[in-house]
LOKE-143491 format. One line per 4 residues: number of its first residue (from 1); their letters; for each residue x, y, z of C-alpha. Coordinates in nm, 3 decimals. Each point is the difference from the previous one (the first is absolute). Example, Ala and Ser with C-alpha at 12.3 -4.5 7.8 and 13.67 -1.06 7.14 Angstrom:
<rs>
1	AS	1.230:-0.450:0.780 ~ 0.137:0.344:-0.066
</rs>
This chain:
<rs>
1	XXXX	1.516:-1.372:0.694 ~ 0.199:0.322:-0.115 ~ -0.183:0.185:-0.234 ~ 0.326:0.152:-0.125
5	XXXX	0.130:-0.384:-0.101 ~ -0.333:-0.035:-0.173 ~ -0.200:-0.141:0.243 ~ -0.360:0.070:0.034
9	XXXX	-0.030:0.196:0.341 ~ -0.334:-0.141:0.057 ~ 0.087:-0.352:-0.083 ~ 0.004:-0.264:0.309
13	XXXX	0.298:-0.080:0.084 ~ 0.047:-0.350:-0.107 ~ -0.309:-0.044:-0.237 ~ 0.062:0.032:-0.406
17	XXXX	-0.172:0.268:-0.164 ~ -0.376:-0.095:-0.152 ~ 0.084:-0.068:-0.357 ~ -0.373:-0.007:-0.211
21	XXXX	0.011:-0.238:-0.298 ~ -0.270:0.197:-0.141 ~ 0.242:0.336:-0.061 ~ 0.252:-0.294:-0.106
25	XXXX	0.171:-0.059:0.366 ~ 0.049:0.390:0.061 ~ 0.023:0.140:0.340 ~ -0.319:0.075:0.102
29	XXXX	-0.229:0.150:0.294 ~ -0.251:-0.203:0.237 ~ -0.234:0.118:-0.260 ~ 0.145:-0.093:-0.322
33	XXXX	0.122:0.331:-0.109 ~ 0.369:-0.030:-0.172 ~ 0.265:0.205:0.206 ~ 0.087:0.325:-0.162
37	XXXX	-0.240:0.019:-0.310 ~ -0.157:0.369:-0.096 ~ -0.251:0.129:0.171 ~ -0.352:-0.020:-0.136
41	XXXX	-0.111:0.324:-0.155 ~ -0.228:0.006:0.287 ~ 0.262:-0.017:0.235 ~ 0.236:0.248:-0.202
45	XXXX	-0.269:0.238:0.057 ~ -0.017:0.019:0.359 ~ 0.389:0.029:0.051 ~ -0.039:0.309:-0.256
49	XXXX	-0.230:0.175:0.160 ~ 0.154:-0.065:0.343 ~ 0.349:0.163:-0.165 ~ -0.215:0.287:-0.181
53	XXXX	-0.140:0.104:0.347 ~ 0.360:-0.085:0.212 ~ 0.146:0.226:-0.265 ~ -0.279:0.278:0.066
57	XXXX	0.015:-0.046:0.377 ~ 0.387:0.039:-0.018 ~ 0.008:0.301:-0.208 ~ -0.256:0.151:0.257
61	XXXX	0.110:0.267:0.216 ~ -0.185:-0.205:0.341 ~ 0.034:0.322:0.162 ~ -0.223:0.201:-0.175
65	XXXX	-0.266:-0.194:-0.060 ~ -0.289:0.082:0.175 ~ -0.129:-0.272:0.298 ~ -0.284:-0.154:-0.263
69	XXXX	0.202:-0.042:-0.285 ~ 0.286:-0.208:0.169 ~ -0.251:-0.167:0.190 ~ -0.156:-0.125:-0.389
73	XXXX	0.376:-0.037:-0.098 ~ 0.090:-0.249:0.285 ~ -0.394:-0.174:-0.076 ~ 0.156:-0.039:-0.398
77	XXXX	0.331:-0.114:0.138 ~ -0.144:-0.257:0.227 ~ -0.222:-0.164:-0.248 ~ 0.310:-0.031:-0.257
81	XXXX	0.169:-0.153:0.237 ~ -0.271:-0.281:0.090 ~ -0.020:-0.070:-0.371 ~ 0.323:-0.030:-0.041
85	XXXX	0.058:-0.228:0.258 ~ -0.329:-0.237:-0.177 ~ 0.214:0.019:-0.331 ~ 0.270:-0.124:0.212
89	XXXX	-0.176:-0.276:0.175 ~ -0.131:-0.170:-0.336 ~ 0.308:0.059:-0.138 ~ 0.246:-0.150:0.292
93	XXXX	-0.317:-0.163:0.273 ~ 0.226:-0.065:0.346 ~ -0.105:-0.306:0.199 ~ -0.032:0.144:0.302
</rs>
């Protein structure tokens, strides 16, 4: 399907959307979680602080920061990143 013509990209090709009656026949993920609600606060918070420290890490100058420091910068980076991509998989779960 062509995401452009409003297709889910990560719909079967084929198969109809899951529809829950419970969130009163809304798209929904594998887990039950309506399609493009808010984040939870919880969830909010992570993808925050992962822009607060990509902001800091981009306004760095890389080059003169000395070995330890952008070794603790790229440590920060990397665990933004891996709970980012959590927030992501409750929000949007693949089935692969």
């Amino acid at each position: 399907m062509d995401p452009a013509a409003g297709g889910d990209c990560r719909q079967q090709e084929g198969r109809p959307p899951y529809t829950s009656p419970r969130l009163g026949g809304r798209r929904t993920t594998p887990t039950g979680t309506a399609l493009n609600e808010p984040l939870t606060p919880a969830q909010q918070t992570v993808v925050d602080f992962a822009r607060r420290d990509l902001a800091t890490a981009r306004a760095s100058d890389l080059g003169s920061i000395e070995a330890a420091s952008l070794i603790l910068l790229v440590e920060r980076i990397r665990h933004r990143l891996g709970s980012v991509l959590e927030v992501i998989d409750e929000v949007a779960p693949t089935s692969g």
